[in-house]
mmCIF entry with sequence, helices, sheets and N, C-alpha, C, O atoms, coordinates in Angstrom:
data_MODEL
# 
_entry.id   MODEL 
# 
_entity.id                         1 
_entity.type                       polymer 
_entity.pdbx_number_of_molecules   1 
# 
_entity_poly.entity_id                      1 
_entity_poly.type                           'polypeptide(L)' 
_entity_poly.nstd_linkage                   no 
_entity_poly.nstd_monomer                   no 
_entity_poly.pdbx_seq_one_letter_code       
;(UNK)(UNK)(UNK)(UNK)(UNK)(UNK)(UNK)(UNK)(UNK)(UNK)(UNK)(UNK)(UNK)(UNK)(UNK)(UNK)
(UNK)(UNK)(UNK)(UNK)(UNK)(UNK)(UNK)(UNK)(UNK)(UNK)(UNK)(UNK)(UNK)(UNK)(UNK)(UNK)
(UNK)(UNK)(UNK)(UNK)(UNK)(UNK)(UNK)(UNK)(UNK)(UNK)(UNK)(UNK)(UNK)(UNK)(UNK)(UNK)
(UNK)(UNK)(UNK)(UNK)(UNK)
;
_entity_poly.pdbx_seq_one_letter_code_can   XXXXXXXXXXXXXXXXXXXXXXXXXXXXXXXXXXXXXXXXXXXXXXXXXXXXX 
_entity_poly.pdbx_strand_id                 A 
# 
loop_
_entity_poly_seq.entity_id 
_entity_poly_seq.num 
_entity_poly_seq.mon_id 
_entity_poly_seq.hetero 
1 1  UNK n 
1 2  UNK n 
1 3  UNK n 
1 4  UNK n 
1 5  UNK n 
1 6  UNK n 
1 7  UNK n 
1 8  UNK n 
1 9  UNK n 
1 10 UNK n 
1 11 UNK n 
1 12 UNK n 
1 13 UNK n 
1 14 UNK n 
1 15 UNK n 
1 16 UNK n 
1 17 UNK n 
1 18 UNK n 
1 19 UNK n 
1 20 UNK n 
1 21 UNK n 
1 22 UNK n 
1 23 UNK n 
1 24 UNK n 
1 25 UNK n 
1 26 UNK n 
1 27 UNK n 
1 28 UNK n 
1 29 UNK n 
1 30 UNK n 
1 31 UNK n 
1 32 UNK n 
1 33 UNK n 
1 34 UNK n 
1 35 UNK n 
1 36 UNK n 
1 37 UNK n 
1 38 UNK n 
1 39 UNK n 
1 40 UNK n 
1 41 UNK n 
1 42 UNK n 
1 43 UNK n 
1 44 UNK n 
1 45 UNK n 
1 46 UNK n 
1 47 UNK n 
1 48 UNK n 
1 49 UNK n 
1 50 UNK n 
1 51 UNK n 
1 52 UNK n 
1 53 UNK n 
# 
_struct_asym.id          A 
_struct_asym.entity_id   1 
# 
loop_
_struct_conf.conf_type_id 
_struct_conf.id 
_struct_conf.pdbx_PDB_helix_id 
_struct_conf.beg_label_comp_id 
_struct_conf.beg_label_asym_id 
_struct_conf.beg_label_seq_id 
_struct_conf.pdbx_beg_PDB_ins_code 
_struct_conf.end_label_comp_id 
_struct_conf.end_label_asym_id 
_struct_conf.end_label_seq_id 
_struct_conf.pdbx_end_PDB_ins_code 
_struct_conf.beg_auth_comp_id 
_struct_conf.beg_auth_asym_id 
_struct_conf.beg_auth_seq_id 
_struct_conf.end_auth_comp_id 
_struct_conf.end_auth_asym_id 
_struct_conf.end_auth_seq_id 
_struct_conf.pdbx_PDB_helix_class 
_struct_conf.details 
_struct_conf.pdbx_PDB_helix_length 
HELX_P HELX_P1 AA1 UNK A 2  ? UNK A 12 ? UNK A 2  UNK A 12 1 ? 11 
HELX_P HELX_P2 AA2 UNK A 27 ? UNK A 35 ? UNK A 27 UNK A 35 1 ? 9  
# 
_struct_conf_type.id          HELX_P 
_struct_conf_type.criteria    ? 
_struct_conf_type.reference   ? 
# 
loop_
_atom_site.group_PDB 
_atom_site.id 
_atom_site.type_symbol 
_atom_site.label_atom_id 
_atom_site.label_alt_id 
_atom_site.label_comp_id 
_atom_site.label_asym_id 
_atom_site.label_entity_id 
_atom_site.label_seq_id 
_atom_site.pdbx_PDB_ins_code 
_atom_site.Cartn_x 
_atom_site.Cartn_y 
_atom_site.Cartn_z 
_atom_site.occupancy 
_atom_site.B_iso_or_equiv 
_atom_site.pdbx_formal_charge 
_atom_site.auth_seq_id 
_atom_site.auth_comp_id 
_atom_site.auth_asym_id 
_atom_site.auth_atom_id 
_atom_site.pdbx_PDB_model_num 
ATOM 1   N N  . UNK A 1 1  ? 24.667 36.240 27.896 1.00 0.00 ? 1  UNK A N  1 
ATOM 2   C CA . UNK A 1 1  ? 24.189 35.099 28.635 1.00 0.00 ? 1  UNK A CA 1 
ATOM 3   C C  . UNK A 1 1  ? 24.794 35.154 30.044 1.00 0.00 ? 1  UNK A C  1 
ATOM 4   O O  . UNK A 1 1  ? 25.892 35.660 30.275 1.00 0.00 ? 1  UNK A O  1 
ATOM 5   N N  . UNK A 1 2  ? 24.091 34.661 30.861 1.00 0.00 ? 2  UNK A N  1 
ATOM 6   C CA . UNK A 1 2  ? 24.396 34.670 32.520 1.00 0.00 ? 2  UNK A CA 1 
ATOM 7   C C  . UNK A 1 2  ? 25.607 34.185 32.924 1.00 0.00 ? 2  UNK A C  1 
ATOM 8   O O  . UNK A 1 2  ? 26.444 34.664 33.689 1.00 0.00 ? 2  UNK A O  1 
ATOM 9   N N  . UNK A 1 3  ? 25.573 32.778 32.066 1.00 0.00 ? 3  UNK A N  1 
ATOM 10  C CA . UNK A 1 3  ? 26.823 32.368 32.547 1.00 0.00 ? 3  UNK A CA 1 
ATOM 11  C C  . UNK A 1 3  ? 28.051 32.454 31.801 1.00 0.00 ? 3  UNK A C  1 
ATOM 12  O O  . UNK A 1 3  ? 29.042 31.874 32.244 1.00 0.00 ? 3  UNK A O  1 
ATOM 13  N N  . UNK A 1 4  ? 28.123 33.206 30.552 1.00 0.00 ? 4  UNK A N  1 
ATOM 14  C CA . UNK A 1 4  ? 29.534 34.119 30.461 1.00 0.00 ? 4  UNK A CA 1 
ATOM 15  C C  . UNK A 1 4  ? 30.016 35.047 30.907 1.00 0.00 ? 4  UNK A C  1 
ATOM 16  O O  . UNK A 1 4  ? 31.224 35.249 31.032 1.00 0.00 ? 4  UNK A O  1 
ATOM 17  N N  . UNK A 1 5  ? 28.899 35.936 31.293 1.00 0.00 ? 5  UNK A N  1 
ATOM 18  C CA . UNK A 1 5  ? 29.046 37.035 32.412 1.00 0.00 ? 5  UNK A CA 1 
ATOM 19  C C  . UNK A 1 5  ? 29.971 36.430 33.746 1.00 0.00 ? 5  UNK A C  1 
ATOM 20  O O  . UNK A 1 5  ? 31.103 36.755 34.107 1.00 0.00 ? 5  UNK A O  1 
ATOM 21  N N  . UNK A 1 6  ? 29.239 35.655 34.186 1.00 0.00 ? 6  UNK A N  1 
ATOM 22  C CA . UNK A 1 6  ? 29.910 34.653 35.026 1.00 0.00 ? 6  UNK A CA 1 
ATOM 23  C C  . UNK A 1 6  ? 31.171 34.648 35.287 1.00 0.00 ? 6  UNK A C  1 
ATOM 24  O O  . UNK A 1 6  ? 31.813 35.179 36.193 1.00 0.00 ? 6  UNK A O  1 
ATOM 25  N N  . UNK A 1 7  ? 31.656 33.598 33.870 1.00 0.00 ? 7  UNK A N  1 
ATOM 26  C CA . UNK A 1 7  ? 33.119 33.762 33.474 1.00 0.00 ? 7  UNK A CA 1 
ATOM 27  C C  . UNK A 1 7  ? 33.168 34.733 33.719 1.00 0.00 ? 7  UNK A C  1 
ATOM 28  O O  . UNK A 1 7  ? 32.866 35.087 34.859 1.00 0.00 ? 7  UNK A O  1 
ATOM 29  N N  . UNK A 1 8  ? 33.570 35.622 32.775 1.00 0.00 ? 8  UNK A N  1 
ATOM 30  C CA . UNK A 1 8  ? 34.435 36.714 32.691 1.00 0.00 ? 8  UNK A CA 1 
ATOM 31  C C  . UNK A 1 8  ? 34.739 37.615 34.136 1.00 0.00 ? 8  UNK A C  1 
ATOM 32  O O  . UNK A 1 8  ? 35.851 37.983 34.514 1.00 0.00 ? 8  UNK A O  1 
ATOM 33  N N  . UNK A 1 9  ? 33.337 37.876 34.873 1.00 0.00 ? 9  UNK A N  1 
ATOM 34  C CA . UNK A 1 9  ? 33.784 38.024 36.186 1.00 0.00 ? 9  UNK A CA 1 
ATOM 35  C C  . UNK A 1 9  ? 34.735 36.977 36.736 1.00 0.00 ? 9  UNK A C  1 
ATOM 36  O O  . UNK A 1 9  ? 35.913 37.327 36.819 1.00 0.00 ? 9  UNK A O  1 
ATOM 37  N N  . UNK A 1 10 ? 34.405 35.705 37.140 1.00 0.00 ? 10 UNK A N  1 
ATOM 38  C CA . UNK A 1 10 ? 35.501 35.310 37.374 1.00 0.00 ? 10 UNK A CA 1 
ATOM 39  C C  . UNK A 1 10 ? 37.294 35.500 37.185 1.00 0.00 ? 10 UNK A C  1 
ATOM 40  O O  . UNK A 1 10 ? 38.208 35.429 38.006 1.00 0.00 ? 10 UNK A O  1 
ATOM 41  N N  . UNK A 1 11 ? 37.268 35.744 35.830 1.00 0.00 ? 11 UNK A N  1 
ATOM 42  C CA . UNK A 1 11 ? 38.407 35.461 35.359 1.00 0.00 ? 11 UNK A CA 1 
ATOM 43  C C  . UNK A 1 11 ? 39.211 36.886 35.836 1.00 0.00 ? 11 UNK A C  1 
ATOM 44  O O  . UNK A 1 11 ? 40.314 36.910 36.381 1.00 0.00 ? 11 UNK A O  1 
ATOM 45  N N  . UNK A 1 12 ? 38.289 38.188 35.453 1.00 0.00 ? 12 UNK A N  1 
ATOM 46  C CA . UNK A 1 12 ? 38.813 39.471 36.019 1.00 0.00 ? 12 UNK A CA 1 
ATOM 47  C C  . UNK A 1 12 ? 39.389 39.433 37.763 1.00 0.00 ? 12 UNK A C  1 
ATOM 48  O O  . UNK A 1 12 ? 40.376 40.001 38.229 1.00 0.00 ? 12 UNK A O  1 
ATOM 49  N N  . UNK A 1 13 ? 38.522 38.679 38.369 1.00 0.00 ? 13 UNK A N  1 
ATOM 50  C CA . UNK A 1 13 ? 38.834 38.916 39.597 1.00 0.00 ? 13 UNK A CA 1 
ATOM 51  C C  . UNK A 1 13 ? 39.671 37.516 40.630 1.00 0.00 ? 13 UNK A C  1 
ATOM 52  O O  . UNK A 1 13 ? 39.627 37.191 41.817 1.00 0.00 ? 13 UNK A O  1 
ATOM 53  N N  . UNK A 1 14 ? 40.531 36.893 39.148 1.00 0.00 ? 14 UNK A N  1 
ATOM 54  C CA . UNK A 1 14 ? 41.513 35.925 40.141 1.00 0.00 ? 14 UNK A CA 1 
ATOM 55  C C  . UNK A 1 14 ? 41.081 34.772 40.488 1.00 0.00 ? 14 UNK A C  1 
ATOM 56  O O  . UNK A 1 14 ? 41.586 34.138 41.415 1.00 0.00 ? 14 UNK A O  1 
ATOM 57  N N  . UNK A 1 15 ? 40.120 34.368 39.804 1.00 0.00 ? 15 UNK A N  1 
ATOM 58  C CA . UNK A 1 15 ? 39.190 32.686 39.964 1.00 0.00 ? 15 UNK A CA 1 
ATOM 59  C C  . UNK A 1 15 ? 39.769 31.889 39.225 1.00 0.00 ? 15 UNK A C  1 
ATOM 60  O O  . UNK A 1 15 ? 39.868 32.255 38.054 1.00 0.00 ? 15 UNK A O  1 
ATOM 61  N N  . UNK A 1 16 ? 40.320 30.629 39.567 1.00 0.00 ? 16 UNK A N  1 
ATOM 62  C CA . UNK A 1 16 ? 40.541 29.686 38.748 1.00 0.00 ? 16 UNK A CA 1 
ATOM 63  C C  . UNK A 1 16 ? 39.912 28.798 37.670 1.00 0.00 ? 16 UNK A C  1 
ATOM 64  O O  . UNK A 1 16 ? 40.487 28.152 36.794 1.00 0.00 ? 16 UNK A O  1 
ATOM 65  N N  . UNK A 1 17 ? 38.517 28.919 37.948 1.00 0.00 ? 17 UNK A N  1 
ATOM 66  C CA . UNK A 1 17 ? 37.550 27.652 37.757 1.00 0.00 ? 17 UNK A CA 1 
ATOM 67  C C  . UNK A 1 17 ? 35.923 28.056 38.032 1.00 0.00 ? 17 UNK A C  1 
ATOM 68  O O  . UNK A 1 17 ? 35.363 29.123 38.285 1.00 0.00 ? 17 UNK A O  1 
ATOM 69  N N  . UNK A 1 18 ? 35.637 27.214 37.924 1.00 0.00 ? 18 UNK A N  1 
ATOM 70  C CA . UNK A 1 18 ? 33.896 27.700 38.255 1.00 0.00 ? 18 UNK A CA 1 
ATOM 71  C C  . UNK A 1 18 ? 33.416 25.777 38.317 1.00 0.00 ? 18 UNK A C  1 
ATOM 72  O O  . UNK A 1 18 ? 33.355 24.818 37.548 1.00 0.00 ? 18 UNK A O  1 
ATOM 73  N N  . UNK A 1 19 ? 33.225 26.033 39.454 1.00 0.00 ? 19 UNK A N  1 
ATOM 74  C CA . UNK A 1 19 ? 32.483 24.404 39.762 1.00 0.00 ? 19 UNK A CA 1 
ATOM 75  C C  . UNK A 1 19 ? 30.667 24.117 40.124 1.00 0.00 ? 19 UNK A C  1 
ATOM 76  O O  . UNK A 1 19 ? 30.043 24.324 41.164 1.00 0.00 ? 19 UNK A O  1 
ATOM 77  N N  . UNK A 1 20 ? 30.249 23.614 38.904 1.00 0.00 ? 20 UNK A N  1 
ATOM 78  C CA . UNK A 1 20 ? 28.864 23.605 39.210 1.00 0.00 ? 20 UNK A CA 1 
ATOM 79  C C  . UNK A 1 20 ? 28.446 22.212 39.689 1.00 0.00 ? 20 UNK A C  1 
ATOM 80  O O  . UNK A 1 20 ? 29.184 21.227 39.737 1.00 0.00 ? 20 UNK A O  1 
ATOM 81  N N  . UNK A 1 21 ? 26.671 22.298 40.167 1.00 0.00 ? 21 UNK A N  1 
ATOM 82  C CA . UNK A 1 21 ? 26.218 21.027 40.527 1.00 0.00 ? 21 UNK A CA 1 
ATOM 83  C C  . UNK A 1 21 ? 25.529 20.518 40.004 1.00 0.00 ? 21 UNK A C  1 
ATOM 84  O O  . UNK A 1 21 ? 26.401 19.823 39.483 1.00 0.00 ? 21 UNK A O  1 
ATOM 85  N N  . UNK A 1 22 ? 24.783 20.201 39.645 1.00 0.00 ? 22 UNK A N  1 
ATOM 86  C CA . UNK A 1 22 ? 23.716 19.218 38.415 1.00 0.00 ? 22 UNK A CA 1 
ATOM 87  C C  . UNK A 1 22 ? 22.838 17.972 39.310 1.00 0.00 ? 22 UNK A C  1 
ATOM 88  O O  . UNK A 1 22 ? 23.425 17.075 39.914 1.00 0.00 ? 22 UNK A O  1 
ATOM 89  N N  . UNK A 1 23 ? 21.818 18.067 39.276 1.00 0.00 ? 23 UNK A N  1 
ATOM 90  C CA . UNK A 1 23 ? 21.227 16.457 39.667 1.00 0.00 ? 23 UNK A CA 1 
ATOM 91  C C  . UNK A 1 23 ? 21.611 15.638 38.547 1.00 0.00 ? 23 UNK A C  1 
ATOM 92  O O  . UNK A 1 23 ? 21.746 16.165 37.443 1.00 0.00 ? 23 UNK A O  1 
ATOM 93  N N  . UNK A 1 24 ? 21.806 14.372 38.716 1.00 0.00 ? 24 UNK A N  1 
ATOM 94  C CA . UNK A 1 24 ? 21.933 13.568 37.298 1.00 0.00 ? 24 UNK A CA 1 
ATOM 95  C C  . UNK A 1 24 ? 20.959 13.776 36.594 1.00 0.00 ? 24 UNK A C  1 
ATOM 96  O O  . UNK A 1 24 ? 21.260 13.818 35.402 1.00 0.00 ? 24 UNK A O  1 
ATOM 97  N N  . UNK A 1 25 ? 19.732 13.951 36.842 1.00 0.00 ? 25 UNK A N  1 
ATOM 98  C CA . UNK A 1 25 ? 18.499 13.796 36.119 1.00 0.00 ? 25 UNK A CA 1 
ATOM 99  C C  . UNK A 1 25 ? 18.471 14.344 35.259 1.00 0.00 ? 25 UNK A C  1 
ATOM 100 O O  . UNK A 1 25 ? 17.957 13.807 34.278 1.00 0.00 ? 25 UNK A O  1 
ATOM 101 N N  . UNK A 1 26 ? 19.035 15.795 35.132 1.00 0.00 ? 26 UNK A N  1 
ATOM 102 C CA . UNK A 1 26 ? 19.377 17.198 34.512 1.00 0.00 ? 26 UNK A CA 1 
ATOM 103 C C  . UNK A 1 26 ? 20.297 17.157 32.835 1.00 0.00 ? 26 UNK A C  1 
ATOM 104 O O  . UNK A 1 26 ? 20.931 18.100 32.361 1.00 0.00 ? 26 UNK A O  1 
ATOM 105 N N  . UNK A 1 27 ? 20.107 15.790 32.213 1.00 0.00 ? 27 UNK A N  1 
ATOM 106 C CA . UNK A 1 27 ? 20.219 16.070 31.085 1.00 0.00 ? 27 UNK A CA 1 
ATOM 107 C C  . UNK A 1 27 ? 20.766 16.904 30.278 1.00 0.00 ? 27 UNK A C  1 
ATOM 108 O O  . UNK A 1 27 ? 21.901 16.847 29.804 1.00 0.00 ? 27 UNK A O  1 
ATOM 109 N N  . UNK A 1 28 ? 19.813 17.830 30.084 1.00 0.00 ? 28 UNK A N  1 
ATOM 110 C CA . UNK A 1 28 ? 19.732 18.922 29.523 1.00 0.00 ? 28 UNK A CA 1 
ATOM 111 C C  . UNK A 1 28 ? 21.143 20.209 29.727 1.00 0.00 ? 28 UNK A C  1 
ATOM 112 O O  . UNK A 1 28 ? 21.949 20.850 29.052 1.00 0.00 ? 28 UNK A O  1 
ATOM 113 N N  . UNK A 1 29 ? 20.764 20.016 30.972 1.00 0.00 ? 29 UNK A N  1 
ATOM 114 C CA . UNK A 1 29 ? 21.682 20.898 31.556 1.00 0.00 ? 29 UNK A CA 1 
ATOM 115 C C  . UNK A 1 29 ? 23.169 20.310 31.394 1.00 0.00 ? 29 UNK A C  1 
ATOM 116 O O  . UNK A 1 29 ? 24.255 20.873 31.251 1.00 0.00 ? 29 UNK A O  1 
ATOM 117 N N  . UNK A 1 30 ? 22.938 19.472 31.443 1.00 0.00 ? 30 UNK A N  1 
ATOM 118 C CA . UNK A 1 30 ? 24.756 18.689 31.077 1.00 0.00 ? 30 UNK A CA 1 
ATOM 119 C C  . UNK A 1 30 ? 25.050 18.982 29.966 1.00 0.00 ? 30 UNK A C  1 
ATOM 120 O O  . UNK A 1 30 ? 26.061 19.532 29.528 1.00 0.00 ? 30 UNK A O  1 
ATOM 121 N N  . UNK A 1 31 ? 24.126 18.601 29.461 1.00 0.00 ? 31 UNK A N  1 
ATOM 122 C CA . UNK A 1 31 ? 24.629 19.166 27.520 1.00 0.00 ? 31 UNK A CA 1 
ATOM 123 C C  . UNK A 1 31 ? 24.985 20.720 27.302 1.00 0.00 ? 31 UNK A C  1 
ATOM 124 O O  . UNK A 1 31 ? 25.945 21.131 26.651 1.00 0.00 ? 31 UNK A O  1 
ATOM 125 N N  . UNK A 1 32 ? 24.107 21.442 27.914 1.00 0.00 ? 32 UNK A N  1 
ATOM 126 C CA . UNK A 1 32 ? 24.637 22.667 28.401 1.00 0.00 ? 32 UNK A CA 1 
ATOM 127 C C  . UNK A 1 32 ? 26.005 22.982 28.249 1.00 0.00 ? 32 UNK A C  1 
ATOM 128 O O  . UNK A 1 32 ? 26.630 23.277 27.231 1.00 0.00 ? 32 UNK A O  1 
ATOM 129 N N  . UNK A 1 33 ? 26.416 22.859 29.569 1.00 0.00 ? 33 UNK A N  1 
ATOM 130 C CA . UNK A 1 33 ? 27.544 22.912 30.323 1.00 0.00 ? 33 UNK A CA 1 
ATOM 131 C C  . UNK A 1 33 ? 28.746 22.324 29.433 1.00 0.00 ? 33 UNK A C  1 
ATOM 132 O O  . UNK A 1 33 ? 29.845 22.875 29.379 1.00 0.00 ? 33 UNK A O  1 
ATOM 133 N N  . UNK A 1 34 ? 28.457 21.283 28.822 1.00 0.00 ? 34 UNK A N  1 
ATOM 134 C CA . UNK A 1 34 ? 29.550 20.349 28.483 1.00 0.00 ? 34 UNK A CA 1 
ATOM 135 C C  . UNK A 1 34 ? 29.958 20.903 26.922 1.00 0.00 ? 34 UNK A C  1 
ATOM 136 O O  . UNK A 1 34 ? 31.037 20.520 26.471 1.00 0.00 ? 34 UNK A O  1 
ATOM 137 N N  . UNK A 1 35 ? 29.210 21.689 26.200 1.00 0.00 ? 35 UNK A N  1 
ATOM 138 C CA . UNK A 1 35 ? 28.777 22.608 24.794 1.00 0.00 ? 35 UNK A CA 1 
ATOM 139 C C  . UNK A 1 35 ? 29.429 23.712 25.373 1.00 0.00 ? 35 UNK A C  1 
ATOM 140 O O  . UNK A 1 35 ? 30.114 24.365 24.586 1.00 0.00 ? 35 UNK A O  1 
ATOM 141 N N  . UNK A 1 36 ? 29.397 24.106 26.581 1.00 0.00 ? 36 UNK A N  1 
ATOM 142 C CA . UNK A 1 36 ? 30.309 25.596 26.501 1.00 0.00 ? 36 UNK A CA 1 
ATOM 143 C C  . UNK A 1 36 ? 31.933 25.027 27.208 1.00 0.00 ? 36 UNK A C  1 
ATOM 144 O O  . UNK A 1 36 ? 32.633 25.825 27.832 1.00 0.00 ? 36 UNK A O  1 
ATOM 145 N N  . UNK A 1 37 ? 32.263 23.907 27.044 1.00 0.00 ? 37 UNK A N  1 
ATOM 146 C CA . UNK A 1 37 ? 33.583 23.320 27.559 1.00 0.00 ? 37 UNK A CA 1 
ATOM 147 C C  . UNK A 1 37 ? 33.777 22.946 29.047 1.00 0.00 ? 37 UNK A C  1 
ATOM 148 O O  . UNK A 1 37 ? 34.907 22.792 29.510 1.00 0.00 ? 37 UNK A O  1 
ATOM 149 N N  . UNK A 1 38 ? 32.782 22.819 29.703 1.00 0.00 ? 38 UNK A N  1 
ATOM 150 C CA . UNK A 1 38 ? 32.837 22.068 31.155 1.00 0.00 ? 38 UNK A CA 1 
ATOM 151 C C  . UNK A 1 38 ? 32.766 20.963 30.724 1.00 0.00 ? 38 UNK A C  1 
ATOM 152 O O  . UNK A 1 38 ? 32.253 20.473 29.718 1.00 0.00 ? 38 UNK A O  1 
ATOM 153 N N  . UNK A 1 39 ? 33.534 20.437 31.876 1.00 0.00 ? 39 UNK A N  1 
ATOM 154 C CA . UNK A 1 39 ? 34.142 19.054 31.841 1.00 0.00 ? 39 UNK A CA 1 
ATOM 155 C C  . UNK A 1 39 ? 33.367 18.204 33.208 1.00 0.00 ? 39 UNK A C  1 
ATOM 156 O O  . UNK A 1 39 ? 33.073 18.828 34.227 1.00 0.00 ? 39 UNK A O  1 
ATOM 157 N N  . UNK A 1 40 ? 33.050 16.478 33.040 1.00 0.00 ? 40 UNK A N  1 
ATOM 158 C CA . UNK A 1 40 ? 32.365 15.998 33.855 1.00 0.00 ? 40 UNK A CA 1 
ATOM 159 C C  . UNK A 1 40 ? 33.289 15.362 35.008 1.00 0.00 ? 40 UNK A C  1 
ATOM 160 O O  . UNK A 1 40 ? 34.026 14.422 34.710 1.00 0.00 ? 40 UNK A O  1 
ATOM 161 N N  . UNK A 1 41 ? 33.256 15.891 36.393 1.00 0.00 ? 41 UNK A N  1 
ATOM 162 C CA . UNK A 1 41 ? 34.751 15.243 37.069 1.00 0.00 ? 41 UNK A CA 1 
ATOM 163 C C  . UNK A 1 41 ? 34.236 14.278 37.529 1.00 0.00 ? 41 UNK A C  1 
ATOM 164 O O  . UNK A 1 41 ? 34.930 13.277 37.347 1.00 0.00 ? 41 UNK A O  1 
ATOM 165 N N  . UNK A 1 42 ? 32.979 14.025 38.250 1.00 0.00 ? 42 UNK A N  1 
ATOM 166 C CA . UNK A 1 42 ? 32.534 13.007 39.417 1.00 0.00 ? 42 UNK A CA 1 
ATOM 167 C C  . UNK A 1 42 ? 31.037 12.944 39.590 1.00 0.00 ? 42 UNK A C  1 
ATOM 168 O O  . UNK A 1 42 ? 30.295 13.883 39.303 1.00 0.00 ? 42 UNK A O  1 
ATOM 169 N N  . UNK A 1 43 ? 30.480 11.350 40.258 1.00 0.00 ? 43 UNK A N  1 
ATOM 170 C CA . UNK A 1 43 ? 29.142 11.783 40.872 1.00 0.00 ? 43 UNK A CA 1 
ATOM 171 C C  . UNK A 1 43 ? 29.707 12.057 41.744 1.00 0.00 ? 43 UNK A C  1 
ATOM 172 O O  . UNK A 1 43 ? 30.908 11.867 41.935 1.00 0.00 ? 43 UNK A O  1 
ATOM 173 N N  . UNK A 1 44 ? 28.557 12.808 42.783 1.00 0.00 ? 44 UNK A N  1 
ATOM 174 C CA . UNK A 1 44 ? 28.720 13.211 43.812 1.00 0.00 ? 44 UNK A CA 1 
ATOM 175 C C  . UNK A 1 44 ? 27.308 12.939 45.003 1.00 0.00 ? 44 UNK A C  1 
ATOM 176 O O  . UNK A 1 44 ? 26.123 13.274 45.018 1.00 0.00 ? 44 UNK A O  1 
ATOM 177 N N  . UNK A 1 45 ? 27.795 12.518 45.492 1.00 0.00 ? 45 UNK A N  1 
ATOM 178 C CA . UNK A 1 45 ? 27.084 12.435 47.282 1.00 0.00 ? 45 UNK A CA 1 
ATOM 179 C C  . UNK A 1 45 ? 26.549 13.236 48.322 1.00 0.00 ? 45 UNK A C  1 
ATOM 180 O O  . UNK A 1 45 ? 27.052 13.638 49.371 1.00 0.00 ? 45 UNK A O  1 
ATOM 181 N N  . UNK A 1 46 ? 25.228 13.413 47.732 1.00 0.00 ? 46 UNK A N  1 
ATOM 182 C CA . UNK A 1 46 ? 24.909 14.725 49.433 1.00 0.00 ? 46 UNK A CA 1 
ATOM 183 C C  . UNK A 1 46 ? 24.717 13.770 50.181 1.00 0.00 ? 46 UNK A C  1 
ATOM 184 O O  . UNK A 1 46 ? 24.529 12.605 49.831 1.00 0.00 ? 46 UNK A O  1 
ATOM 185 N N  . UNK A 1 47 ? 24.764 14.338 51.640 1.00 0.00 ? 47 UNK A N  1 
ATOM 186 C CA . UNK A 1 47 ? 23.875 13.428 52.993 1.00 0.00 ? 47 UNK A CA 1 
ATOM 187 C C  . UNK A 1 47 ? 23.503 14.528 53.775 1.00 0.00 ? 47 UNK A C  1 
ATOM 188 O O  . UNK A 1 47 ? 24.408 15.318 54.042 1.00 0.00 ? 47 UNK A O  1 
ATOM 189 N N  . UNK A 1 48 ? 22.486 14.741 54.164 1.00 0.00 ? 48 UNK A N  1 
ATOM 190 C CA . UNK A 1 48 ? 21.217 15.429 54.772 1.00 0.00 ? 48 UNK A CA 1 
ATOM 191 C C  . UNK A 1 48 ? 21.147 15.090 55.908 1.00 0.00 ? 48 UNK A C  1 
ATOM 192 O O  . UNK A 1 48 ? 21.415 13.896 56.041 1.00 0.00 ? 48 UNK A O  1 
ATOM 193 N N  . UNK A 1 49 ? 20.761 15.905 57.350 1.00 0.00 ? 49 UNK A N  1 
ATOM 194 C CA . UNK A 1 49 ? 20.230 15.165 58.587 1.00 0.00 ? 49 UNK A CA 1 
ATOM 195 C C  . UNK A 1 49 ? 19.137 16.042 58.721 1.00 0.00 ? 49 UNK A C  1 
ATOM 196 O O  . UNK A 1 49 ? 19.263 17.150 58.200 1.00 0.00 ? 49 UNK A O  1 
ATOM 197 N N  . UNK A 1 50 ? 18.338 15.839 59.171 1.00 0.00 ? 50 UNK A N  1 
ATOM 198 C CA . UNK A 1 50 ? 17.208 16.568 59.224 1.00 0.00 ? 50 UNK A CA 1 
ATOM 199 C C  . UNK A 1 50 ? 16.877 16.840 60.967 1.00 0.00 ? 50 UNK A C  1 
ATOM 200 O O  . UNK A 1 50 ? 17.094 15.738 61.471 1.00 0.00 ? 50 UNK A O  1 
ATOM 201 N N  . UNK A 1 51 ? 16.521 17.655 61.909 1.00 0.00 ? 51 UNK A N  1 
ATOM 202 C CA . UNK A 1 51 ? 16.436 17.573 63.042 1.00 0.00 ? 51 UNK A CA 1 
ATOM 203 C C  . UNK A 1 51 ? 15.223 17.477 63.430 1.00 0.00 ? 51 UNK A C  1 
ATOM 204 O O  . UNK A 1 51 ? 14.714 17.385 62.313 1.00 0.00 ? 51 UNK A O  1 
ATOM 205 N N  . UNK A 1 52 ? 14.402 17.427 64.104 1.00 0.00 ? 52 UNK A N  1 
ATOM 206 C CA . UNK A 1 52 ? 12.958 17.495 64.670 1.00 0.00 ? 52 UNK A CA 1 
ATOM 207 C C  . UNK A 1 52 ? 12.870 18.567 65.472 1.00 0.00 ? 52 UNK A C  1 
ATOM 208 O O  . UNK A 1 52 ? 13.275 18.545 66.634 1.00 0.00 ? 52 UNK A O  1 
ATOM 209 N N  . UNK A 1 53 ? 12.447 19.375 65.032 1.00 0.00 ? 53 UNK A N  1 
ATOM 210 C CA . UNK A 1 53 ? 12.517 20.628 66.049 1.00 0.00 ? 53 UNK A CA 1 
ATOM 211 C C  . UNK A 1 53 ? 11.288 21.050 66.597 1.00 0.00 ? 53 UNK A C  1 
ATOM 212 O O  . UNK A 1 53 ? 11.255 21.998 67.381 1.00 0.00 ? 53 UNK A O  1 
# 
């Protein structure tokens, strides 16, 4: 799977952690994440500016 590969790269090459992003909407994907031992820290806040170019 992709994201044990993931890990394990990580871990070989001196990474502490692996921090992902999720829309809330994403359900699914939380259950995911949270089934292979990620943990939920925070919502989180984008802000966007958009320019007119």
């Amino acid at each position: 799977m992709l994201i044990e590969s993931l890990e394990a790269w990580g871990k070989t090459n001196g990474f502490y952690g692996i921090k992902l992003l999720s829309h809330p909407s994403r359900t699914a994907a939380h259950r995911f994440y949270e089934n292979r031992g990620y943990a939920f820290t925070k919502d989180q806040k984008n802000f966007i500016k958009k320019f007119d170019c």
